[in-house]
C-alpha positions as CSV (number, residue, x, y, z in Angstrom):
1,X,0.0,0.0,0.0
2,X,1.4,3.7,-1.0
3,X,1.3,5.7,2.2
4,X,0.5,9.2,0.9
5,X,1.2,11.9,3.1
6,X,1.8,16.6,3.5
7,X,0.8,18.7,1.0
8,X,1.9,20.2,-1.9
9,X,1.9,23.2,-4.0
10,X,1.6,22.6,-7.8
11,X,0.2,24.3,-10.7
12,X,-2.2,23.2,-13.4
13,X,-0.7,24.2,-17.4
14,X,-2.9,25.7,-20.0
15,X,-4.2,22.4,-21.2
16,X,-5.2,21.3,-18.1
17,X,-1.7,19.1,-16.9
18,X,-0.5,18.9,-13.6
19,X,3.1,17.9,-13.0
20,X,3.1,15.5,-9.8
21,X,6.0,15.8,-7.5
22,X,8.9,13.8,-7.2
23,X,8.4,12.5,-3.7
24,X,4.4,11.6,-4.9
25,X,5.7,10.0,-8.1
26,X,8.0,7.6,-6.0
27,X,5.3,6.3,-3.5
28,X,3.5,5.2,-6.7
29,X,3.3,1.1,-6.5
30,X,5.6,-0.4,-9.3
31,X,2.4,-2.3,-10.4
32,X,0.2,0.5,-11.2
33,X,2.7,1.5,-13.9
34,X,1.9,4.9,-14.9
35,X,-1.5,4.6,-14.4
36,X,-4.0,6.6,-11.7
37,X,-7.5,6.4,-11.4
38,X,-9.1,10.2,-11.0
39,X,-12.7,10.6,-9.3
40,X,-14.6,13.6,-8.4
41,X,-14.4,13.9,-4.3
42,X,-16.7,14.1,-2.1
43,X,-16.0,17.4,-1.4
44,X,-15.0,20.1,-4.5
45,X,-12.1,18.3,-5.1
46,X,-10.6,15.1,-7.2
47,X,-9.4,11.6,-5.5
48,X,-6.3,10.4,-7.1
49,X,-6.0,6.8,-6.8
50,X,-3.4,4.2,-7.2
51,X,-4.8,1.3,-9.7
52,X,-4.5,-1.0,-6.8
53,X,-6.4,1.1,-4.6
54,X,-8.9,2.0,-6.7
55,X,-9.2,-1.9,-8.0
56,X,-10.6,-2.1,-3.7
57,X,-12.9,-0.1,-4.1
58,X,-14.4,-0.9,-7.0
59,X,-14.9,-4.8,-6.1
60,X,-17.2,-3.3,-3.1
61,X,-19.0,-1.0,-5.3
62,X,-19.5,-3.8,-8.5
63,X,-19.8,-6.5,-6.3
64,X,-23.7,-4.9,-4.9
65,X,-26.5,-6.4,-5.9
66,X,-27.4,-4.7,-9.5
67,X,-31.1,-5.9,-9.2
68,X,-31.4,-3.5,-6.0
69,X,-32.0,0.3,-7.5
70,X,-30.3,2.1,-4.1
71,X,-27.1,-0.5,-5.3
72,X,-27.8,0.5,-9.2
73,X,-28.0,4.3,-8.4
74,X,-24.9,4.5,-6.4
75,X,-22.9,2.2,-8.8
76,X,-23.8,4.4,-11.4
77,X,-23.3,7.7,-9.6
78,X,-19.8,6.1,-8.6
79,X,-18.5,5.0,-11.9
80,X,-19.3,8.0,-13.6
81,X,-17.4,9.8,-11.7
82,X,-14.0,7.8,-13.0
83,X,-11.8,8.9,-14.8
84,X,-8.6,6.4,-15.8
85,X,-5.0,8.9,-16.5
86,X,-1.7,8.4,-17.2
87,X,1.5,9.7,-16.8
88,X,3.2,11.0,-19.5
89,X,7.0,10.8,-19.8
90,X,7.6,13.8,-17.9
91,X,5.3,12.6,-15.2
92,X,2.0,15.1,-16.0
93,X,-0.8,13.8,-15.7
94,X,-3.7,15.2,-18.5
95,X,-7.4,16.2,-16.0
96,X,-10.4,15.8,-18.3
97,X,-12.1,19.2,-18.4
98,X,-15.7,18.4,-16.9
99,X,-12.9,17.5,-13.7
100,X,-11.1,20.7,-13.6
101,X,-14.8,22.3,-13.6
102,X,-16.5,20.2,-11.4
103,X,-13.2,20.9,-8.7
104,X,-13.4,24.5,-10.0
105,X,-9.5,23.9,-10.4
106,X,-7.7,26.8,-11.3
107,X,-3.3,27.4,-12.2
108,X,-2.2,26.8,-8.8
109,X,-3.6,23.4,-7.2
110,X,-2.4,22.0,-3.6
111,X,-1.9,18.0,-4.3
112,X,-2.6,16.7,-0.1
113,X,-1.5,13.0,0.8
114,X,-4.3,11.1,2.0
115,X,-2.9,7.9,2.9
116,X,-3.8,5.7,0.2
117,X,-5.0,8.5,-1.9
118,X,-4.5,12.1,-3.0
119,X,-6.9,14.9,-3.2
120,X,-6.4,17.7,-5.8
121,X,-8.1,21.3,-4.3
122,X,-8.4,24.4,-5.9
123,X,-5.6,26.3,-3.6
124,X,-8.8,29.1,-2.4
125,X,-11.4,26.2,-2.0
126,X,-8.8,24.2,0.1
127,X,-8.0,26.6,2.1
128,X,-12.2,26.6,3.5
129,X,-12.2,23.1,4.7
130,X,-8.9,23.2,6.8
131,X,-9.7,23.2,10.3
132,X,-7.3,26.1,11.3
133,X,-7.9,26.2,15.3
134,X,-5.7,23.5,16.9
135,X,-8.1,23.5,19.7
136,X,-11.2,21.7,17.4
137,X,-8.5,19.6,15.5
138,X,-7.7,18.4,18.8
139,X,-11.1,17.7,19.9
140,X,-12.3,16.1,16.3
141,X,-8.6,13.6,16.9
142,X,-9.7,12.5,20.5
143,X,-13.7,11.8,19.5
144,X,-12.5,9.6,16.5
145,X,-9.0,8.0,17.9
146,X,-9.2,7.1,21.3
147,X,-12.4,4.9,20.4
């Protein structure tokens, strides 16, 4: 498993290509070759996934029930929201343009490690869902790790 951690500032080029640091490129698994799997997040962002990773997730999501129309409607809300990329030689990676919208990405982008994932943010619309006062990260850490 790629442990994906800190954040990083990077900027998107005119046709939409972001350049994915060094230290990210090197905690890609050898077996995902240069190959990610993009999906729009949860929040306004994009997930950037390791094919491995990815391949988890979807064997939960295809392996529902497809005659059950809550398991049809979220498989089919889930896979359109995929995108397959690769790297090219200088290790950019091409967004699709409904993406960039959706994420309302703009020229400078912060890439954040996520463990076994990345998120891509708009560097403004980021900046919104940081918890900034170390008094309510503290509180959110102890409700949710000393369970």
């Amino acid at each position: 498993m790629s442990l994906f951690t800190g954040e990083f500032e990077c900027k998107l080029d005119a046709k939409g290509r972001l350049t994915l640091p060094s230290k990210v490129k090197s905690k890609l698994p050898e077996v995902s070759g240069n190959q990610l799997v993009l999906s729009r997040g949860l929040e306004p962002c994009l997930v950037a996934y390791p094919v491995m990773e990815y391949k988890k997730i979807y064997s939960r999501i295809a392996s529902m029930n497809e005659f059950n129309e809550e398991f049809r409607r979220l498989q089919r809300n889930f896979f359109r929201r995929i995108s397959e990329v690769e790297l090219d030689s200088a290790g950019r990676v091409l967004i699709p343009k409904s993406m960039i919208k959706y994420a309302n990405l703009n020229k400078n982008v912060i890439l954040v490690g996520m463990g076994n994932r990345l998120e891509i943010w708009d560097n403004d619309t980021y900046d919104e869902y940081i918890i900034k006062d170390n008094e309510e990260f503290s509180k959110l850490a102890q409700k949710h790790l000393t369970q």
